[in-house]
C-alpha positions, 0 to 999 in steps of 0.5 A: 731181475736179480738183487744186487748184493755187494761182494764183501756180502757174498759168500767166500765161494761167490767171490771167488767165482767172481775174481776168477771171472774178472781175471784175464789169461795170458794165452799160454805165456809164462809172465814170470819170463817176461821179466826185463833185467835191471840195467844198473845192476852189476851183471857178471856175465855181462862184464865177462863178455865185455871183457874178452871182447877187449882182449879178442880186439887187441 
């Protein structure tokens, strides 16, 4: 059986073997596309579309 020795003790290598262990994989996903979009804040593009489709209805 193995001692235990606390991480903060272990050496820097260890630890990073240790945190690299513990995190999970996101299957190929980009995380920083998964993002949602404010919805109060002012969008350009959103008042455009808005806009013209008020004109197409007149």
């Amino acid at each position: 059986m193995e001692k235990f020795i606390p991480l903060a003790k272990q050496s820097k290598k260890a630890q990073r073997e240790h945190n690299a262990a513990q995190r999970g994989s996101w299957y190929g996903l980009n995380p920083v596309t998964r993002t949602v979009p404010d919805r109060k804040k002012y969008s350009r593009s959103t008042a455009k579309r808005d806009a013209r489709e008020r004109i197409a209805e007149a």
